[in-house]
Biopython code that builds the backbone (N, CA, C, O; Angstrom):
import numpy as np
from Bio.PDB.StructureBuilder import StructureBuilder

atoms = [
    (1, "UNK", "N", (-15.085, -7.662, 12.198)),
    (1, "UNK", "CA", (-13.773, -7.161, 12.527)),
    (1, "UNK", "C", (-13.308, -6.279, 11.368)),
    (1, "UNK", "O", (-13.413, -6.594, 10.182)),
    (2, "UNK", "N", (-12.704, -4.972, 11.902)),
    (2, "UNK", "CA", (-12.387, -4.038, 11.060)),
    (2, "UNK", "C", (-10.984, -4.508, 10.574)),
    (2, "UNK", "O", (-10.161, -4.855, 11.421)),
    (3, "UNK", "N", (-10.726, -4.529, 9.470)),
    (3, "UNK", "CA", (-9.438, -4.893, 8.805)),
    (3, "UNK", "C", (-8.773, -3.204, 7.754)),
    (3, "UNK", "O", (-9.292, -2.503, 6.885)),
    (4, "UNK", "N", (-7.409, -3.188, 8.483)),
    (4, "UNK", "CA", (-7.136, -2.054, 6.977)),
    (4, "UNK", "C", (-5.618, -3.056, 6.460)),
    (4, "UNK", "O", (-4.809, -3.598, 7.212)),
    (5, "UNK", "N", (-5.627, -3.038, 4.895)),
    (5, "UNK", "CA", (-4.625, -3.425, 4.039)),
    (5, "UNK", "C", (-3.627, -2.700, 4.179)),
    (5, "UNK", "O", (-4.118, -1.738, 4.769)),
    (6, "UNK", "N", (-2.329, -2.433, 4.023)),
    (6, "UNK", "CA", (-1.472, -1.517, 3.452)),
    (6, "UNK", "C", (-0.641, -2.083, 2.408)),
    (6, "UNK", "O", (-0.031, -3.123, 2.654)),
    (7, "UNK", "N", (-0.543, -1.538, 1.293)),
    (7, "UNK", "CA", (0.557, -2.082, 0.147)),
    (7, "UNK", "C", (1.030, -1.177, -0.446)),
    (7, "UNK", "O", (0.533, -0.187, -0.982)),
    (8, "UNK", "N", (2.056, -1.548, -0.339)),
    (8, "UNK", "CA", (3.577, -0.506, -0.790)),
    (8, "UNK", "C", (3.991, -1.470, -1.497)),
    (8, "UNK", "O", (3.651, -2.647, -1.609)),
    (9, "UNK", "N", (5.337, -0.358, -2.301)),
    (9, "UNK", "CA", (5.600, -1.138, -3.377)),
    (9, "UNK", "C", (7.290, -1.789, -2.498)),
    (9, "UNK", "O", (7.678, -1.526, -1.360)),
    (10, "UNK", "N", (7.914, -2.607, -3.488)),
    (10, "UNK", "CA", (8.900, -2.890, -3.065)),
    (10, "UNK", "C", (9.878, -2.146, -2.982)),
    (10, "UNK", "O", (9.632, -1.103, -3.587)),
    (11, "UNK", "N", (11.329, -2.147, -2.334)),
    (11, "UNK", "CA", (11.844, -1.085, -2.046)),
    (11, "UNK", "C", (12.663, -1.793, -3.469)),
    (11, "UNK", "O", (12.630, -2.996, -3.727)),
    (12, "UNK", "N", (13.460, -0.636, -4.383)),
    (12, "UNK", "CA", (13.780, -0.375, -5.986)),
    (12, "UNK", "C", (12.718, -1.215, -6.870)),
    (12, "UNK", "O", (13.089, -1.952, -7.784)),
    (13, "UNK", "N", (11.704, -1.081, -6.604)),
    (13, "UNK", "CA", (10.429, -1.497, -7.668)),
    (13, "UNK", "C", (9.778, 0.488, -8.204)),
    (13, "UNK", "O", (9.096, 1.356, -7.658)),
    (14, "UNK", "N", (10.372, 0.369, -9.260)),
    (14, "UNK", "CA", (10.124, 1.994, -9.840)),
    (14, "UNK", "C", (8.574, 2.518, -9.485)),
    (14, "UNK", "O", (7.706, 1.672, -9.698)),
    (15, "UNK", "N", (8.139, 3.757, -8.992)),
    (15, "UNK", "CA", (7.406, 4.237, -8.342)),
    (15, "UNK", "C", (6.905, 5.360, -9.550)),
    (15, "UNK", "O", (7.086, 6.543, -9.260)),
    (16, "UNK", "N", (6.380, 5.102, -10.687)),
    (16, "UNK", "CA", (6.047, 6.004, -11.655)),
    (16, "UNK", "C", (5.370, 7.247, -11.209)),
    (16, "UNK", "O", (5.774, 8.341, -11.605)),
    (17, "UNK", "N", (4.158, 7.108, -10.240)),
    (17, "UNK", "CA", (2.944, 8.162, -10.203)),
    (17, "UNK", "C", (3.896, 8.565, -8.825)),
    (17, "UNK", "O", (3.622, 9.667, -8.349)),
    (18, "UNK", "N", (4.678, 8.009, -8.329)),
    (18, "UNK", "CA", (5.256, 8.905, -7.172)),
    (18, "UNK", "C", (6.401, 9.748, -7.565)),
    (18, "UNK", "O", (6.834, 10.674, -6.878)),
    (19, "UNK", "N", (6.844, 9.394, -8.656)),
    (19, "UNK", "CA", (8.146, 10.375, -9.061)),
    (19, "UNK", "C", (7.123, 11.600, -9.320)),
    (19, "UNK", "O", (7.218, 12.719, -8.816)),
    (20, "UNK", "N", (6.253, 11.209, -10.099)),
    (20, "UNK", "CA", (5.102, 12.598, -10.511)),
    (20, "UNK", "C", (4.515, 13.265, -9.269)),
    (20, "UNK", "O", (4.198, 14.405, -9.612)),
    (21, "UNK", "N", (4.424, 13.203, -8.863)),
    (21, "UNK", "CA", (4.252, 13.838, -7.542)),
    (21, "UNK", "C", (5.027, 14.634, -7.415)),
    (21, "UNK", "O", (4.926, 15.824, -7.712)),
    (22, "UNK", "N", (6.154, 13.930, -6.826)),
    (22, "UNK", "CA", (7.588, 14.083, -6.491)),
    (22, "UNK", "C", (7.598, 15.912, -7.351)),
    (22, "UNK", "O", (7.632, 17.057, -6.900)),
    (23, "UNK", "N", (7.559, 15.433, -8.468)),
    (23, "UNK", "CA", (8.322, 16.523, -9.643)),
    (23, "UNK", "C", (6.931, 17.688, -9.418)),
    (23, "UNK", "O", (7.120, 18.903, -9.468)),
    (24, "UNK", "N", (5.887, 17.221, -9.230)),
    (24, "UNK", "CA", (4.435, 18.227, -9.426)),
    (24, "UNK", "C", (4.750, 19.120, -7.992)),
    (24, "UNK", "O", (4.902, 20.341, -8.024)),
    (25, "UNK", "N", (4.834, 18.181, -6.527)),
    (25, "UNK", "CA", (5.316, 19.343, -5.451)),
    (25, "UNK", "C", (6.700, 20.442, -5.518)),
    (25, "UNK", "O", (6.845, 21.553, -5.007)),
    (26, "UNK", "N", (7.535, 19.691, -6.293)),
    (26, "UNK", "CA", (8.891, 20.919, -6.844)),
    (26, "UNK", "C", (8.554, 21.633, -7.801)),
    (26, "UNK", "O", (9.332, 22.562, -8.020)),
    (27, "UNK", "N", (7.535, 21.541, -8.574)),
    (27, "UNK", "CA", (7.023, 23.016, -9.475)),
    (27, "UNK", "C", (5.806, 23.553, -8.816)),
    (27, "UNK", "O", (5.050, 24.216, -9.526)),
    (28, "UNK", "N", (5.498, 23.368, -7.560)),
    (28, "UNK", "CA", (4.510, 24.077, -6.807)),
    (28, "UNK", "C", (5.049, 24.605, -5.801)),
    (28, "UNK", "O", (4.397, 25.108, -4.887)),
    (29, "UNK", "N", (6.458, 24.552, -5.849)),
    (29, "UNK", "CA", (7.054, 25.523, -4.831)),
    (29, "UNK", "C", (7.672, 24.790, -3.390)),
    (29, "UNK", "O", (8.454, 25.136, -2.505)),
    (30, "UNK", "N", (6.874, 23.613, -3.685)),
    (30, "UNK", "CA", (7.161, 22.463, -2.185)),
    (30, "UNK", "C", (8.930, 22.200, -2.486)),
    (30, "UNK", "O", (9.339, 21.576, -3.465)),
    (31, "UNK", "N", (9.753, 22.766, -1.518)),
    (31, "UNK", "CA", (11.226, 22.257, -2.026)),
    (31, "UNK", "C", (11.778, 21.215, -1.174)),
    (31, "UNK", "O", (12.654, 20.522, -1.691)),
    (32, "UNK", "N", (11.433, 20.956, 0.073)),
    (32, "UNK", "CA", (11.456, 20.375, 1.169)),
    (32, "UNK", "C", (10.986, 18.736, 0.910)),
    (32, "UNK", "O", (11.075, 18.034, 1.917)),
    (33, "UNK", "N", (10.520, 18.097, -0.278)),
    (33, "UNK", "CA", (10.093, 17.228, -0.504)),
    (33, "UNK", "C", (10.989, 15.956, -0.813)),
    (33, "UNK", "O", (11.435, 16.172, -1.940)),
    (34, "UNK", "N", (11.436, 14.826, -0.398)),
    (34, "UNK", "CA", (12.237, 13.768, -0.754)),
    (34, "UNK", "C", (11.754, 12.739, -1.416)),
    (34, "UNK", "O", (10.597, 13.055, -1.692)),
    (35, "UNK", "N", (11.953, 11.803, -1.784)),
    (35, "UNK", "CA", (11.407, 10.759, -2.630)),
    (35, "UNK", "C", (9.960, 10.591, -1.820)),
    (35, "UNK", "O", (9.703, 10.959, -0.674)),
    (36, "UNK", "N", (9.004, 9.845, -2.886)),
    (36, "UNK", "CA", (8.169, 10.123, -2.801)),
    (36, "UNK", "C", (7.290, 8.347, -3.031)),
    (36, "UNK", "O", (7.167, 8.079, -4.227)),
    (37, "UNK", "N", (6.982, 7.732, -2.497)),
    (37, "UNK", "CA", (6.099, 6.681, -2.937)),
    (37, "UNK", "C", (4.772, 6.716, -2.580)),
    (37, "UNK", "O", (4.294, 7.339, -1.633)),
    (38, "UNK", "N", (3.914, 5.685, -3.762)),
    (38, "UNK", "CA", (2.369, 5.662, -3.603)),
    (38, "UNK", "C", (2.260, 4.703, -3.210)),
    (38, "UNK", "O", (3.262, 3.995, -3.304)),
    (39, "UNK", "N", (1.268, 4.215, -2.677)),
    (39, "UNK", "CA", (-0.084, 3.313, -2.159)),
    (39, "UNK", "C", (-1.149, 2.726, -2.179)),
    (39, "UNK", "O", (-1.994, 3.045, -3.016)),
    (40, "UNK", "N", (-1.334, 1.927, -1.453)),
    (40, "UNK", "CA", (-3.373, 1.751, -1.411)),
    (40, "UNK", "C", (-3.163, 1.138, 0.098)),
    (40, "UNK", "O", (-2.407, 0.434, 0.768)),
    (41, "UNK", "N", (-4.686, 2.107, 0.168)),
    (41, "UNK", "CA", (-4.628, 1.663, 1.407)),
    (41, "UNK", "C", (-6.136, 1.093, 1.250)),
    (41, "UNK", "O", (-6.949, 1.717, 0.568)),
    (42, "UNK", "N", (-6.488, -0.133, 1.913)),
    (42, "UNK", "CA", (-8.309, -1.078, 1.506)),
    (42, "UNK", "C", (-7.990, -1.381, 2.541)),
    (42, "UNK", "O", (-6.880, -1.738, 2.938)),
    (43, "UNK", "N", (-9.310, -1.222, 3.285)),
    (43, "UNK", "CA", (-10.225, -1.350, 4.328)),
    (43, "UNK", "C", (-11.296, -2.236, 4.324)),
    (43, "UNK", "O", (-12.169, -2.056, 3.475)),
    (44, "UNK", "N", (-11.412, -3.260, 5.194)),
    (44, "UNK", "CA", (-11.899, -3.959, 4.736)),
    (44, "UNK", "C", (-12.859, -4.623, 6.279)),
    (44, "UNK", "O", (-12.460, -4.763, 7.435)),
    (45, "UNK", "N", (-14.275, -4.926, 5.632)),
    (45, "UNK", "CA", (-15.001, -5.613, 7.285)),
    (45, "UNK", "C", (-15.224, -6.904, 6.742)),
    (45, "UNK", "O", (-15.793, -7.376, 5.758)),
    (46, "UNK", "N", (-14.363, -7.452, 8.050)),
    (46, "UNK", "CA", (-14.426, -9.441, 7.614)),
    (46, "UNK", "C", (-15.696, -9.707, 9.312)),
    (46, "UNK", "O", (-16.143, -9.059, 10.259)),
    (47, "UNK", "N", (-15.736, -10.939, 8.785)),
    (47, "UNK", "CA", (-16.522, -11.749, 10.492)),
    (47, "UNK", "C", (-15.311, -12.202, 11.776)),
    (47, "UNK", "O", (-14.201, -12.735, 11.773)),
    (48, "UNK", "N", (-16.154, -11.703, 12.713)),
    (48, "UNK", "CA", (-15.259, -11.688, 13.385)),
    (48, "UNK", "C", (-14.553, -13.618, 13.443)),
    (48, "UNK", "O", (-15.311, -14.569, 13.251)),
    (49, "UNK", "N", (-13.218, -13.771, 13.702)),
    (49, "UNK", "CA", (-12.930, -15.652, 13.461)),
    (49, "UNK", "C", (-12.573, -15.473, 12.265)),
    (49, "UNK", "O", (-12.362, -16.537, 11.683)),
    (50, "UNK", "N", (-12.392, -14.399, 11.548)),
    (50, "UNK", "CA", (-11.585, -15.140, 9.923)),
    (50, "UNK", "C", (-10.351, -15.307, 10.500)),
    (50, "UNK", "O", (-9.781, -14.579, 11.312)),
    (51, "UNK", "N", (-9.990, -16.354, 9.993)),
    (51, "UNK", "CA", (-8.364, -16.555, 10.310)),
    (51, "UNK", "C", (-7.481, -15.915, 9.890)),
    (51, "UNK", "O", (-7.658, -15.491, 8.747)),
    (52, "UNK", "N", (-5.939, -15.490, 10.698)),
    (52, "UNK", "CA", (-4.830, -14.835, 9.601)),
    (52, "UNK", "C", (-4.740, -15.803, 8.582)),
    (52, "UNK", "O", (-5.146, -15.143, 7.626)),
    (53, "UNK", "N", (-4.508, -16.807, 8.186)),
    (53, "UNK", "CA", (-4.366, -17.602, 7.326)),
    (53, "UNK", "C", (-5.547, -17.104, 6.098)),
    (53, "UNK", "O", (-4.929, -16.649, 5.136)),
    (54, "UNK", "N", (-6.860, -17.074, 5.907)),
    (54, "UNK", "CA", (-7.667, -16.686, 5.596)),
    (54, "UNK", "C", (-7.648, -15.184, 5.119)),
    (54, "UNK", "O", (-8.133, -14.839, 4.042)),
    (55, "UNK", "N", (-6.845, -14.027, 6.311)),
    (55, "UNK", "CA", (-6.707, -12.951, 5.709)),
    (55, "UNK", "C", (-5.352, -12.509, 4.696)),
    (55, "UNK", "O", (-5.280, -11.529, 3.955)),
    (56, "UNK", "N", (-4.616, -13.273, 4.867)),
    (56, "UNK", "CA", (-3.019, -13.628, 4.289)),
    (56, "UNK", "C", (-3.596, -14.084, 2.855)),
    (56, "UNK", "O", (-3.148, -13.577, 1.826)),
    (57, "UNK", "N", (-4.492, -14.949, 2.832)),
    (57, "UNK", "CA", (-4.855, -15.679, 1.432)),
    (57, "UNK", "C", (-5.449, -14.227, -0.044)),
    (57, "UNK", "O", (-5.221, -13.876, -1.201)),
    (58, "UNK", "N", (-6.391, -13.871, 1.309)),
    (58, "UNK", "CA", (-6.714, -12.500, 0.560)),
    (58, "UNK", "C", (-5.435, -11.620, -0.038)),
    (58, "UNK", "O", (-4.810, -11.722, -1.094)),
    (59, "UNK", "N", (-5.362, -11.062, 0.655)),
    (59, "UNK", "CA", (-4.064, -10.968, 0.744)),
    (59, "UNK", "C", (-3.307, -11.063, -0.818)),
    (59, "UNK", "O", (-3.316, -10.312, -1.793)),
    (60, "UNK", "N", (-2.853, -11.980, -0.614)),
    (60, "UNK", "CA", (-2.014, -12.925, -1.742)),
    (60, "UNK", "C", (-2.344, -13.026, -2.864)),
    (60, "UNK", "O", (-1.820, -12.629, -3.905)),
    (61, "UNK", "N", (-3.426, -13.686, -2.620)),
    (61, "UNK", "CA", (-4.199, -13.623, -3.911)),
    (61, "UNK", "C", (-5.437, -12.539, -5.025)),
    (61, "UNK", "O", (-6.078, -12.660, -6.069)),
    (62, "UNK", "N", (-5.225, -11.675, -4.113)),
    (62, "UNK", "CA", (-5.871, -10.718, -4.857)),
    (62, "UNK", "C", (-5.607, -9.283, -4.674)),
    (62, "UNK", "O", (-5.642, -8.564, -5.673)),
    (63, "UNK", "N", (-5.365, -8.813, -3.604)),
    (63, "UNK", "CA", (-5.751, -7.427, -2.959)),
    (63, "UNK", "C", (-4.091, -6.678, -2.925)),
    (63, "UNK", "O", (-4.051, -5.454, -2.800)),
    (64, "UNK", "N", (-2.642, -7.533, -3.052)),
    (64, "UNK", "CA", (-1.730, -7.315, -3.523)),
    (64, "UNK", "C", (-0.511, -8.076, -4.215)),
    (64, "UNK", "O", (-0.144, -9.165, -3.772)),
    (65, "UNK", "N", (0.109, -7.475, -5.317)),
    (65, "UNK", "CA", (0.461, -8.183, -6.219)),
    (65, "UNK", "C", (1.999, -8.441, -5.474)),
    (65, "UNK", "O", (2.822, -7.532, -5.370)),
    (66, "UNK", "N", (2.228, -9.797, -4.992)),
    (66, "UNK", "CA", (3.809, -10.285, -4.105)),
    (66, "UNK", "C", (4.838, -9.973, -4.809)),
    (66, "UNK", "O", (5.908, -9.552, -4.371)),
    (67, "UNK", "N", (4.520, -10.189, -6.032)),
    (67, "UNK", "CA", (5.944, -9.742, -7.031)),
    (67, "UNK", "C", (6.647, -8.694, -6.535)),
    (67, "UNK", "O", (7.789, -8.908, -6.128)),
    (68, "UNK", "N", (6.276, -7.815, -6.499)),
    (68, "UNK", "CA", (6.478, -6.090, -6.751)),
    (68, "UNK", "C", (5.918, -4.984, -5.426)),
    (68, "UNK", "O", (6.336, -3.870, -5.109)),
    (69, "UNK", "N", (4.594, -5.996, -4.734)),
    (69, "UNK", "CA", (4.244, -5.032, -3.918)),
    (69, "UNK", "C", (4.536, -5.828, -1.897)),
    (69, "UNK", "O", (4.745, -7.035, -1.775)),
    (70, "UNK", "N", (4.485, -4.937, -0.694)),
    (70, "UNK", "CA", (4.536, -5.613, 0.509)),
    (70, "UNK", "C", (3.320, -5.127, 0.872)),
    (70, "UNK", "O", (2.957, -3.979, 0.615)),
    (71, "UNK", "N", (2.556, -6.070, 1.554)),
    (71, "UNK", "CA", (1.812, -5.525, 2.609)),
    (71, "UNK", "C", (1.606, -6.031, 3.920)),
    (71, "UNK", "O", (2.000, -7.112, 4.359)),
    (72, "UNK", "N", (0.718, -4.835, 4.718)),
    (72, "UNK", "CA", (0.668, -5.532, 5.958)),
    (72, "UNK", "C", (-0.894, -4.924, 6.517)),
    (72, "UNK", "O", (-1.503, -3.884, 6.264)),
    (73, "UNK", "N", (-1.144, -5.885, 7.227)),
    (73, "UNK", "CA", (-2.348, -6.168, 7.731)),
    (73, "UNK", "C", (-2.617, -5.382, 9.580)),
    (73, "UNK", "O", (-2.194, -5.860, 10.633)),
    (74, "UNK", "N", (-3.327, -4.273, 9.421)),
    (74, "UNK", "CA", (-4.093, -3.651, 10.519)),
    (74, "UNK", "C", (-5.067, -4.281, 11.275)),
    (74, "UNK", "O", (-5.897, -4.710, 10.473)),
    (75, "UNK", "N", (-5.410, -4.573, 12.475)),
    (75, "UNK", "CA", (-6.853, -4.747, 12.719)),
    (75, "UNK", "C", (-6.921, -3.517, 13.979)),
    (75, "UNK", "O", (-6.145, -3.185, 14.874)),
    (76, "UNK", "N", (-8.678, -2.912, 13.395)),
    (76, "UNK", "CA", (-8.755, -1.551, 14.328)),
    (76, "UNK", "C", (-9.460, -2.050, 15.028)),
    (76, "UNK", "O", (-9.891, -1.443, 16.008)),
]
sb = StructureBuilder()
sb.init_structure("model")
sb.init_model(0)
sb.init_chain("A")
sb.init_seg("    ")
for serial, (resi, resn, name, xyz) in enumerate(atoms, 1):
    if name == "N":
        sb.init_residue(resn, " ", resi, " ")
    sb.init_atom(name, np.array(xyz, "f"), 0.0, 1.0, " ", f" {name:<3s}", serial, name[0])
structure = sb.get_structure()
């Protein structure tokens, strides 16, 4: 089973490499641009029967940090 991650950060958890962006598309002429946040996006092939519980654990414990970041879980 095809799995994709998504983790974003929290909403007012400071977005360093996205302000840079942010500021790199307004000196490239992009003016149309609004705040700006980064990502990861991990993709991931489990067996088919892993449990949500099982993919939640992942999850949690490794693949995003709860403090600071949300994610949510795709299956394609």
């Amino acid at each position: 089973m095809k799995l994709r991650i998504v983790v974003t950060l929290k909403n007012g958890v400071l977005d360093p490499q996205g302000k840079a962006i942010e500021h790199a598309l307004g000196s490239l002429g992009f003016s149309g641009v609004g705040e700006v946040r980064v990502g990861k996006l991990i993709e991931l092939d489990v067996a088919d029967g892993t449990s949500d519980a099982d993919i939640d654990a992942m999850c949690q414990k490794l693949l995003a940090n709860t403090v600071i970041e949300n994610y949510r879980v795709e299956r394609q």
